[in-house]
DOFI-405369 format. One record per residue: residue number from 1; residue in three letters; chain; z, x, y of N, C-alpha, C, O in turn. Coordinates in steps of 0.02 Angstrom, whole numbers, plus 32768, in hexadecimal, padded with zeros to 4 digits. Layout:
! DOFI-405369
<r lovo="NUM" fidren="Ala" drenke="A" n_zz="Z" n_xx="X" n_yy="Y" ca_zz="Z" ca_xx="X" ca_yy="Y" c_zz="Z" c_xx="X" c_yy="Y" o_zz="Z" o_xx="X" o_yy="Y"/>
...
This chain:
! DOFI-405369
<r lovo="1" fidren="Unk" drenke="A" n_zz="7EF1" n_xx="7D6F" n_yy="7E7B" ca_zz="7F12" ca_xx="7DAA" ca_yy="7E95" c_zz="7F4D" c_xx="7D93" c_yy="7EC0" o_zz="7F45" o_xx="7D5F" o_yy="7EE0"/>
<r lovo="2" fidren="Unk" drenke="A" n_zz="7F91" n_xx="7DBB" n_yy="7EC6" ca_zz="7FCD" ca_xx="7D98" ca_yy="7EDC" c_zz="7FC4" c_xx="7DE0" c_yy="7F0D" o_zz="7FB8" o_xx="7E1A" o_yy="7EFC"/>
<r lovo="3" fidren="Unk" drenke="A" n_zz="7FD1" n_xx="7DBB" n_yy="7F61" ca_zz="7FDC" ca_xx="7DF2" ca_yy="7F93" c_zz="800B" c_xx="7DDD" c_yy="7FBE" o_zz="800F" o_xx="7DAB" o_yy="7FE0"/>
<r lovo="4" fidren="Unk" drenke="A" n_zz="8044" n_xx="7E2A" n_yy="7FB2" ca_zz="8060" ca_xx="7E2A" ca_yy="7FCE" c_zz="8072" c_xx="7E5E" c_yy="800B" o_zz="8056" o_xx="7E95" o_yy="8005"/>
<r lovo="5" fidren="Unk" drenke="A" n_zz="80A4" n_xx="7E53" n_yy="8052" ca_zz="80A8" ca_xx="7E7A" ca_yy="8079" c_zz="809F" c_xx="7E67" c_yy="80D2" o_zz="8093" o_xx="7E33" o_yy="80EF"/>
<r lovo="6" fidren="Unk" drenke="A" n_zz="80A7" n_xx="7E99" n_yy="80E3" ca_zz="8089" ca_xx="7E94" ca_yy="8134" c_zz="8038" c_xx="7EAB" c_yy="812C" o_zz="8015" o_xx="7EC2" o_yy="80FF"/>
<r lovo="7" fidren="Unk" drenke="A" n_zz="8030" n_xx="7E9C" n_yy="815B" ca_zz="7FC0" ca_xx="7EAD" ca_yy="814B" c_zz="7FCA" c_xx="7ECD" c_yy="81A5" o_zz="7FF5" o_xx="7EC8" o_yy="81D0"/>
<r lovo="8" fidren="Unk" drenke="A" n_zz="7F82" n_xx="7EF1" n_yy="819E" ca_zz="7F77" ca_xx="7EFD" ca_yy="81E1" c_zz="7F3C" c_xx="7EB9" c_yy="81E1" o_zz="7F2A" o_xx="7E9C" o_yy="81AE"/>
<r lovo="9" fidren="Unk" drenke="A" n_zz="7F23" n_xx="7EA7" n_yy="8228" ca_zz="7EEE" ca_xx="7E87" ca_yy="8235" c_zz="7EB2" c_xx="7E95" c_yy="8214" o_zz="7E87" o_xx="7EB9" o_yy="822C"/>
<r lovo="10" fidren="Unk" drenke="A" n_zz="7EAC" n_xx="7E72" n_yy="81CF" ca_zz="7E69" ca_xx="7E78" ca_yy="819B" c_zz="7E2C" c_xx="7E70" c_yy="81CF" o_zz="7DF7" o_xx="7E8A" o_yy="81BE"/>
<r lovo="11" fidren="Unk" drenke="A" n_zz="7E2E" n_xx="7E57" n_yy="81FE" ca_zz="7DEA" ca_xx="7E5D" ca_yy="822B" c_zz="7DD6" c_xx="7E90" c_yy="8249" o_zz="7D9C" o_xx="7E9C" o_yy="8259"/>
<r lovo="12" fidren="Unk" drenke="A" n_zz="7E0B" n_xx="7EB5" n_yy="8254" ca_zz="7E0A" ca_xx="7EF4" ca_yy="8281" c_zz="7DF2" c_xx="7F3D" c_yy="824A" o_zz="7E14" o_xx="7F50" o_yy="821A"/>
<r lovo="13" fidren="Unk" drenke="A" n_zz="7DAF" n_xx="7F5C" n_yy="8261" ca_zz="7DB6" ca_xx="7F93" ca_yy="8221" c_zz="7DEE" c_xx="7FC9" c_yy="8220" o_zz="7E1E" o_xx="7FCD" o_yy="8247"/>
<r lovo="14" fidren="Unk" drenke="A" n_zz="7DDF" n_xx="7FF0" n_yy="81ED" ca_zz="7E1E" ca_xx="8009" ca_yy="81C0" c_zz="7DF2" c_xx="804F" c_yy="8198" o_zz="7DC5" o_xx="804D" o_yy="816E"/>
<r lovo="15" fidren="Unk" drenke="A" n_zz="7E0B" n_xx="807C" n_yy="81B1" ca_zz="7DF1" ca_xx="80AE" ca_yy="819A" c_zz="7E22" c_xx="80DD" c_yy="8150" o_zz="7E5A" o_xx="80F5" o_yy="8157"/>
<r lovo="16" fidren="Unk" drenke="A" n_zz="7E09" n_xx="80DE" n_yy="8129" ca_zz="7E14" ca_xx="80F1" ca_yy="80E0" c_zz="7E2D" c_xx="8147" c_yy="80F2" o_zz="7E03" o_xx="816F" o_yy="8105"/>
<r lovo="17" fidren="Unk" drenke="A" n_zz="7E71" n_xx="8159" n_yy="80E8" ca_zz="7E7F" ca_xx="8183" ca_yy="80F2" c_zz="7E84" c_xx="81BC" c_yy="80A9" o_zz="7E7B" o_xx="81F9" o_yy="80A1"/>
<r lovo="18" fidren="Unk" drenke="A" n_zz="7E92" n_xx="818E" n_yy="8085" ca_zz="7EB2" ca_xx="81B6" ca_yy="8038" c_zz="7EAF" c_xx="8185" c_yy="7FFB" o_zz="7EC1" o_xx="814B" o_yy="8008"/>
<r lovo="19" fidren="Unk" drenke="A" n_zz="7E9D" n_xx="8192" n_yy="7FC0" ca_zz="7EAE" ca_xx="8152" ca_yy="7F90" c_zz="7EB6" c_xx="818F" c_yy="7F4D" o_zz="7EAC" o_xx="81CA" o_yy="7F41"/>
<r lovo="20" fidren="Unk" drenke="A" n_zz="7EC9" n_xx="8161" n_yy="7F35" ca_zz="7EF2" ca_xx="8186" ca_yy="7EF5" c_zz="7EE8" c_xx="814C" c_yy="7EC3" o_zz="7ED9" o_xx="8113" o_yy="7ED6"/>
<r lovo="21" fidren="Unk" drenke="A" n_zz="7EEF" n_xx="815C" n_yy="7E84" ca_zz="7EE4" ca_xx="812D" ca_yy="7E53" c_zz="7EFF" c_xx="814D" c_yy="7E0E" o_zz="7EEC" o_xx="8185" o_yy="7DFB"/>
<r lovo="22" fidren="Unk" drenke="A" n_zz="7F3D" n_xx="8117" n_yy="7DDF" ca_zz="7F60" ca_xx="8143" ca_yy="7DBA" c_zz="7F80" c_xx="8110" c_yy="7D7D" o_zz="7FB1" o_xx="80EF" o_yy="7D8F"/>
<r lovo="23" fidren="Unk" drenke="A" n_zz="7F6A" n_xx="8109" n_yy="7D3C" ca_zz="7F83" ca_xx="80D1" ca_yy="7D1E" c_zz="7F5F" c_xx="8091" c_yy="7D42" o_zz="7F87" o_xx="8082" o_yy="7D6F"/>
<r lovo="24" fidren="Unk" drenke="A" n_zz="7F41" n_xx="8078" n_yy="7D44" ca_zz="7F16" ca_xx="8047" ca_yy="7D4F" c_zz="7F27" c_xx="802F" c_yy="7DB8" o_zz="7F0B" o_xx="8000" o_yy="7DD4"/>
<r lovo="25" fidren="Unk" drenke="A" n_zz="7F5F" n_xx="8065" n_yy="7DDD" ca_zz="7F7E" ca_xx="8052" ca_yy="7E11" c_zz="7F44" c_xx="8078" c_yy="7E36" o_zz="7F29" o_xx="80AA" o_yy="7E22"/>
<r lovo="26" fidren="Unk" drenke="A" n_zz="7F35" n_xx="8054" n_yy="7E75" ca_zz="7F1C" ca_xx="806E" ca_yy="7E9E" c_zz="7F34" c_xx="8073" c_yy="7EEB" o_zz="7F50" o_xx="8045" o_yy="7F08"/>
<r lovo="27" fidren="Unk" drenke="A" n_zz="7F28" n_xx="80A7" n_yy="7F02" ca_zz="7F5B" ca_xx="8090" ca_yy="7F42" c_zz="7F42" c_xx="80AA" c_yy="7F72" o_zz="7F3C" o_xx="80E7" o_yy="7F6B"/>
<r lovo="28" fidren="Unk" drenke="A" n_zz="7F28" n_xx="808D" n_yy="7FB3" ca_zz="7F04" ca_xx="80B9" ca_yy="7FFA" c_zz="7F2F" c_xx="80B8" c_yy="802B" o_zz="7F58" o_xx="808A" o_yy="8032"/>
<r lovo="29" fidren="Unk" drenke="A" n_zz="7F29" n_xx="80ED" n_yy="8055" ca_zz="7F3C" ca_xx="80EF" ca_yy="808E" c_zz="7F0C" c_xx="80DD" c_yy="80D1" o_zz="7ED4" o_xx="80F6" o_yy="80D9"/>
<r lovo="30" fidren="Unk" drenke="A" n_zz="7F23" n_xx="80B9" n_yy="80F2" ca_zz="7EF0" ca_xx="808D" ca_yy="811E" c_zz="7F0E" c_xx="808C" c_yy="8173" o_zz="7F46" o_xx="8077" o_yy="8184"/>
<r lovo="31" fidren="Unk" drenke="A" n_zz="7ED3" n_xx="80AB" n_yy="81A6" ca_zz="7EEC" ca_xx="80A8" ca_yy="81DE" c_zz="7EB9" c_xx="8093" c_yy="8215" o_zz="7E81" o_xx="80AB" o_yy="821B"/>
<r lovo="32" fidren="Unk" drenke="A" n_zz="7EDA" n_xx="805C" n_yy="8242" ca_zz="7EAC" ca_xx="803A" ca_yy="8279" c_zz="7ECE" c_xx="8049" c_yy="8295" o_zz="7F0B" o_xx="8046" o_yy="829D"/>
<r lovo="33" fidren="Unk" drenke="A" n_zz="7E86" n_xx="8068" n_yy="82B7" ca_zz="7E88" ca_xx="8093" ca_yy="82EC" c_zz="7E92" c_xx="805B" c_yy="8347" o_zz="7EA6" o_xx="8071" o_yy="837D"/>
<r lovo="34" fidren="Unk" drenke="A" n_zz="7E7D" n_xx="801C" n_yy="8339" ca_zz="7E76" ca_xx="7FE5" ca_yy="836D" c_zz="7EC6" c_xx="7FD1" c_yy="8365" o_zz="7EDB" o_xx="7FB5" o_yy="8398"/>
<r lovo="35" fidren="Unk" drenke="A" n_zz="7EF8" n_xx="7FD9" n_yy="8330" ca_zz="7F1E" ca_xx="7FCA" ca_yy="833F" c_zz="7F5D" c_xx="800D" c_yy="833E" o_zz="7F99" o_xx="8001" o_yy="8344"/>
<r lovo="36" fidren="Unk" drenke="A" n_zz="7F4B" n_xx="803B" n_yy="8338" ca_zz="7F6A" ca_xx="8087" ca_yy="8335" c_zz="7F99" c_xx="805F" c_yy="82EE" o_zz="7FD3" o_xx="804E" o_yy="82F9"/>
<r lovo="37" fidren="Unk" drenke="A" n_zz="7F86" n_xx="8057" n_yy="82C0" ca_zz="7FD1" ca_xx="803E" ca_yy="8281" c_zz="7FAE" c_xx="806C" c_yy="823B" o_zz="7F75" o_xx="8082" o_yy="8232"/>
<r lovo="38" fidren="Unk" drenke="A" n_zz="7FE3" n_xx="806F" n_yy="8218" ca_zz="7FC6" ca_xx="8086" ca_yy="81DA" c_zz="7FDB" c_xx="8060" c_yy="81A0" o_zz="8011" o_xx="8043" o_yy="81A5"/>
<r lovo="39" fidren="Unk" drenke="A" n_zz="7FB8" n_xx="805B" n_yy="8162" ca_zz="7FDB" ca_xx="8024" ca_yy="813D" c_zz="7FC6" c_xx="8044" c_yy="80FC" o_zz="7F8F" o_xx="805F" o_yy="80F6"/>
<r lovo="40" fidren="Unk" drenke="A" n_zz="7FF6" n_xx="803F" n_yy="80CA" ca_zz="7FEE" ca_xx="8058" ca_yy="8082" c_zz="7FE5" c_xx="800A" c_yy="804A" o_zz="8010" o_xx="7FDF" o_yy="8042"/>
<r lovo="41" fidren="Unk" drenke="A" n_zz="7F9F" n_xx="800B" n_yy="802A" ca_zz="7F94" ca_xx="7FD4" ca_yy="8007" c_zz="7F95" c_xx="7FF0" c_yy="7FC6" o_zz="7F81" o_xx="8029" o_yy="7FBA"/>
<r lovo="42" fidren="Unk" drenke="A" n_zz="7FB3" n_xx="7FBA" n_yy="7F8B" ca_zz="7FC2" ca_xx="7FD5" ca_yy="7F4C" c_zz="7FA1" c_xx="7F85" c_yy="7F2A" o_zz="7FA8" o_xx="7F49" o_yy="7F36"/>
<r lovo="43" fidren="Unk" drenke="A" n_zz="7F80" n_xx="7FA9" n_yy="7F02" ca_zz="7F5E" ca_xx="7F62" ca_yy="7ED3" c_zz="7F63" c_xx="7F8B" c_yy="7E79" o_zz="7F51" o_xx="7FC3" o_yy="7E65"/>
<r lovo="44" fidren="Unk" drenke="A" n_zz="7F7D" n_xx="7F5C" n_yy="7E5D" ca_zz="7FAD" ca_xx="7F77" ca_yy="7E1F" c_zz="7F99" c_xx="7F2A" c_yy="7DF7" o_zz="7FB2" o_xx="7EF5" o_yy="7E0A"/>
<r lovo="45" fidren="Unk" drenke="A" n_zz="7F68" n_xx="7F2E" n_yy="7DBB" ca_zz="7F49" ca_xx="7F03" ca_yy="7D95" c_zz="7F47" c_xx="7EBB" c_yy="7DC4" o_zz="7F66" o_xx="7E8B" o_yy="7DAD"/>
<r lovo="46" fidren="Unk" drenke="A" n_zz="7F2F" n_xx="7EB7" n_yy="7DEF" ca_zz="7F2B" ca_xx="7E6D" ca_yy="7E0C" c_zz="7F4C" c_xx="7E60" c_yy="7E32" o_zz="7F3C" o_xx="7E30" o_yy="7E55"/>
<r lovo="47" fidren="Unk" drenke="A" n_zz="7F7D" n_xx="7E7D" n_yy="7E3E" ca_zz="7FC5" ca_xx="7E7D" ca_yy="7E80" c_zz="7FAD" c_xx="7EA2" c_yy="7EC8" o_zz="7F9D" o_xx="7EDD" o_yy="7ECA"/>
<r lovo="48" fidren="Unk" drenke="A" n_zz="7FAD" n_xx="7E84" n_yy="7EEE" ca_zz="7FA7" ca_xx="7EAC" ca_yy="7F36" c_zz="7FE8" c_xx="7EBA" c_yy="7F59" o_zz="8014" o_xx="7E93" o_yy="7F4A"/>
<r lovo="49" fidren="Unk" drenke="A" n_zz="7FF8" n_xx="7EEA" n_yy="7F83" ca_zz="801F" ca_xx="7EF8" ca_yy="7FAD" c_zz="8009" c_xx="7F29" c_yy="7FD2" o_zz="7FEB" o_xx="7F5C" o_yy="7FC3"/>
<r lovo="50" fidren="Unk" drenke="A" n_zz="801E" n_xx="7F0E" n_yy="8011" ca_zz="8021" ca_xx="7F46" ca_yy="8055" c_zz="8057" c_xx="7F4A" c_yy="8089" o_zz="8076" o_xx="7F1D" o_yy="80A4"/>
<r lovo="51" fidren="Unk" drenke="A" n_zz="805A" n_xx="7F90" n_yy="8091" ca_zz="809E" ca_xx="7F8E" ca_yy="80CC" c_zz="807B" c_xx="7FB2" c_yy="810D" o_zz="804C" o_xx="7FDA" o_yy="8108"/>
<r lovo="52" fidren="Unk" drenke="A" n_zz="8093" n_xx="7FA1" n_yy="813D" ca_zz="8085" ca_xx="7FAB" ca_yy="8169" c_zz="80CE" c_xx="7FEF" c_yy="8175" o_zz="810A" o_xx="7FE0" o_yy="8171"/>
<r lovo="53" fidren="Unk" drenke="A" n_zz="80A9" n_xx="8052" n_yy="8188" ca_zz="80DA" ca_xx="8071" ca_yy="8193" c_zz="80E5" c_xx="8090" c_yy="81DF" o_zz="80CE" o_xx="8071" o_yy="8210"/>
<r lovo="54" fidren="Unk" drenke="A" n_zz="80F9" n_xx="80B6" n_yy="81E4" ca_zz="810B" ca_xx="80DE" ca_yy="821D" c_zz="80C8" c_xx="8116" c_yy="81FE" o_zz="80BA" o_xx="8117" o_yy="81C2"/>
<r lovo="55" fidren="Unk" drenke="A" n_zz="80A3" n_xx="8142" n_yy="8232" ca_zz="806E" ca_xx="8164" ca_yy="8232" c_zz="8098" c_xx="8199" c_yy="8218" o_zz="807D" o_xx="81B6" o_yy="81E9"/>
<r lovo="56" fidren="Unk" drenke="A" n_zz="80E9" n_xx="81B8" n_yy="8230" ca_zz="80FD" ca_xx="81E0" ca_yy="8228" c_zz="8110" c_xx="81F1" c_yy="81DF" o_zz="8134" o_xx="8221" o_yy="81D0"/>
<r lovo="57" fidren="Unk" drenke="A" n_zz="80F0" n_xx="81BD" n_yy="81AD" ca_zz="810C" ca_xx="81B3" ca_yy="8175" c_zz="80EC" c_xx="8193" c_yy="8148" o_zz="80F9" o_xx="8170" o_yy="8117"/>
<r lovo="58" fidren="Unk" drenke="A" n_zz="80BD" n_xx="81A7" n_yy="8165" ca_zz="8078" ca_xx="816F" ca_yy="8134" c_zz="8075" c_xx="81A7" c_yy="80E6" o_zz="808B" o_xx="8198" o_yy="80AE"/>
<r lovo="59" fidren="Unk" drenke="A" n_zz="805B" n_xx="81DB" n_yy="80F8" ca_zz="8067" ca_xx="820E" ca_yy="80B9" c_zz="80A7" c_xx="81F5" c_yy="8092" o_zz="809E" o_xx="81E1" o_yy="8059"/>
<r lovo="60" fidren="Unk" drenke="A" n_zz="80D2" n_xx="81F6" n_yy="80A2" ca_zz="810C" ca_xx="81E8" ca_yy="806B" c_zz="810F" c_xx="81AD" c_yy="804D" o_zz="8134" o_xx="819E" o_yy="801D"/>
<r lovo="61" fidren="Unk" drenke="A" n_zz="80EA" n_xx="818C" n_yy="8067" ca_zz="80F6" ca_xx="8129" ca_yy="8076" c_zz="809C" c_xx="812A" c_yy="8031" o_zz="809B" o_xx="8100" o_yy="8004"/>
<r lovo="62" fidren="Unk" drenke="A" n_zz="806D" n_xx="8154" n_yy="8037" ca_zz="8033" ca_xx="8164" ca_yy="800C" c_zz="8054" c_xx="816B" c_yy="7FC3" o_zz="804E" o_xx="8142" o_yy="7F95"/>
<r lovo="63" fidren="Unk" drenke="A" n_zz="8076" n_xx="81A4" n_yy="7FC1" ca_zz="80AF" ca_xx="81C5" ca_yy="7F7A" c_zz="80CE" c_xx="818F" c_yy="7F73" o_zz="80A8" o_xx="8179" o_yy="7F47"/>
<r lovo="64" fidren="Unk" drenke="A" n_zz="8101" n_xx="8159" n_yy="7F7D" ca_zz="8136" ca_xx="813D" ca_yy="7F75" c_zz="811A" c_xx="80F2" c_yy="7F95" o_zz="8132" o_xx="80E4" o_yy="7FCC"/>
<r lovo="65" fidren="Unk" drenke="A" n_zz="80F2" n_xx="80C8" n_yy="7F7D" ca_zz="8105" ca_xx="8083" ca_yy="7F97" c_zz="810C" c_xx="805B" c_yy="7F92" o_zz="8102" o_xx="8029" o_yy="7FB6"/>
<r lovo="66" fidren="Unk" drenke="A" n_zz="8129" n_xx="8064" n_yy="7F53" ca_zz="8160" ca_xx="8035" ca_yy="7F31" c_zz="81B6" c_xx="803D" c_yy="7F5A" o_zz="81DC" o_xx="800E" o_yy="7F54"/>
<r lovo="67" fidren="Unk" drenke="A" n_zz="81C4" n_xx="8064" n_yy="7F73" ca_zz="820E" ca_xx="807D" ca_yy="7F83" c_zz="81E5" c_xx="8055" c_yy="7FEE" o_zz="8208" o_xx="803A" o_yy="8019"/>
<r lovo="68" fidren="Unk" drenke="A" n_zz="81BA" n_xx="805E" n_yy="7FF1" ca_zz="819F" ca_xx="8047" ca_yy="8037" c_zz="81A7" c_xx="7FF9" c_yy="8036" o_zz="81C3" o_xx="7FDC" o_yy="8064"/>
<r lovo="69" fidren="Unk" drenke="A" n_zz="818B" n_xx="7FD9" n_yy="7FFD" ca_zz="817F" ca_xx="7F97" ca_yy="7FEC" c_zz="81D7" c_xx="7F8C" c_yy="7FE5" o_zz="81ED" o_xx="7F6E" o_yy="8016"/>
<r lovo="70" fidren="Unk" drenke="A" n_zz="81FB" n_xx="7F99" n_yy="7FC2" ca_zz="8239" ca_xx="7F8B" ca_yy="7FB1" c_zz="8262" c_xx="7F87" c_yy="7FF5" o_zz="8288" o_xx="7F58" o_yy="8002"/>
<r lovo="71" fidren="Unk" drenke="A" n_zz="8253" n_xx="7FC2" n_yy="8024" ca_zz="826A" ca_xx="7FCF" ca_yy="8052" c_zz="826B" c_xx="7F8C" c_yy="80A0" o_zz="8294" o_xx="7F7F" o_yy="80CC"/>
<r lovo="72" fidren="Unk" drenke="A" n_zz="8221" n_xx="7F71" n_yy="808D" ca_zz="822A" ca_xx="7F48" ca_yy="80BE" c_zz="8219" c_xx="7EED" c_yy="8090" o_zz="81F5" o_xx="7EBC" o_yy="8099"/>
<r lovo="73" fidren="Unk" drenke="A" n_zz="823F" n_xx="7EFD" n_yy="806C" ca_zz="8261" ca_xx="7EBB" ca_yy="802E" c_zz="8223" c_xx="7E99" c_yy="8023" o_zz="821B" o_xx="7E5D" o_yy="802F"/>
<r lovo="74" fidren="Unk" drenke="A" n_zz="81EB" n_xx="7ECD" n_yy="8004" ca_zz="81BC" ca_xx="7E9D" ca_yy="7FDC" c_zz="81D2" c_xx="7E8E" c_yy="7F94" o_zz="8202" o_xx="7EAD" o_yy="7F7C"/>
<r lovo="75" fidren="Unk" drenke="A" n_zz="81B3" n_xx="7E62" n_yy="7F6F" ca_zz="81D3" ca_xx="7E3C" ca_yy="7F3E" c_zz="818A" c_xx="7E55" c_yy="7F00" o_zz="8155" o_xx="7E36" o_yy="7F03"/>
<r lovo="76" fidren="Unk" drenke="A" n_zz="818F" n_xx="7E70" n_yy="7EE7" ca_zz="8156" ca_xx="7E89" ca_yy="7EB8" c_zz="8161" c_xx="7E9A" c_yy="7E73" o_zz="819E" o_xx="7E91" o_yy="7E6D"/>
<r lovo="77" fidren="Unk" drenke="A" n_zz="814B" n_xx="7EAC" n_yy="7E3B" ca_zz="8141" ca_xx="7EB4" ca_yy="7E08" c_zz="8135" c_xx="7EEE" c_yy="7DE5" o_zz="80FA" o_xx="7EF9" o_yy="7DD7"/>
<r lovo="78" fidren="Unk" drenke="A" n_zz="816A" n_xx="7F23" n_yy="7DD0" ca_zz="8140" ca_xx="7F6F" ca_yy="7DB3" c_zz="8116" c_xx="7F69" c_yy="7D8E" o_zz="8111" o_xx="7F37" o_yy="7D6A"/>
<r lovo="79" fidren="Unk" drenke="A" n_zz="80F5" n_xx="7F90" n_yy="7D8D" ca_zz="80C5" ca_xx="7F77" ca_yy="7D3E" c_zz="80E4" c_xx="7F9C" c_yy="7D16" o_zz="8109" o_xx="7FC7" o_yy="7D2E"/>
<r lovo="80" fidren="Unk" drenke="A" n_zz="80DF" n_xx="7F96" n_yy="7CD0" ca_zz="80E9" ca_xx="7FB9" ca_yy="7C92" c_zz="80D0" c_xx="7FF1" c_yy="7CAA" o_zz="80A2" o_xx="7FFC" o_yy="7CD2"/>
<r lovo="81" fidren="Unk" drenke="A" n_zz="80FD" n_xx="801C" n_yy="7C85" ca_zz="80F4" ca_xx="8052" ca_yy="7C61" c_zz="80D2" c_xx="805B" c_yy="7C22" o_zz="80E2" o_xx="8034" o_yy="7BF5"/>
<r lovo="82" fidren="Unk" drenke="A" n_zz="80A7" n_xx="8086" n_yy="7C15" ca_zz="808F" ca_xx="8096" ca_yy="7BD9" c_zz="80DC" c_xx="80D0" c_yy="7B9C" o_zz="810E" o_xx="80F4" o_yy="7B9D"/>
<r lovo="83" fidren="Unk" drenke="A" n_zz="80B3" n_xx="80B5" n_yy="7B7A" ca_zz="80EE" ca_xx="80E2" ca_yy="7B48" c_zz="80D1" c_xx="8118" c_yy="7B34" o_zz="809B" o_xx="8110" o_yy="7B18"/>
<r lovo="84" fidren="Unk" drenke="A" n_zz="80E6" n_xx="8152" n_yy="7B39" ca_zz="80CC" ca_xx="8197" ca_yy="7B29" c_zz="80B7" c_xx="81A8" c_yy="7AF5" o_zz="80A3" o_xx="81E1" o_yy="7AEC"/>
């Protein structure tokens, strides 16, 4: 598995806010509470990524985090598209 991103402190727990799952993408929204941060993790056939967002924007950063990931110059891989 290839991970990429900022992480919050994997030691510190992390409470599961939202997850979604769509084309084999899965993606949670994740917030520690010990460190007040929120972080959107996306794992997409074997690929990890997480960004660390603003709370004020975690919802949008949930919808979109690929444009979040891009945003703070992660280096990642789309997956295919299926063909209709």
């Amino acid at each position: 598995m290839t991970q990429l991103g900022t992480h919050i402190d994997s030691e510190a727990p992390r409470l599961e806010l939202a997850h979604r799952t769509s084309d084999g993408i899965e993606v949670t929204l994740l917030w520690c509470a010990c460190h007040d941060t929120v972080a959107v993790q996306v794992s997409d056939q074997g690929n990890l990524f997480e960004v660390v967002v603003a709370s004020d924007q975690a919802l949008d950063a949930f919808y979109h985090p690929y444009a979040y990931a891009a945003q703070q110059g992660l280096g990642y891989e789309l997956p295919l598209l299926k063909a209709a």
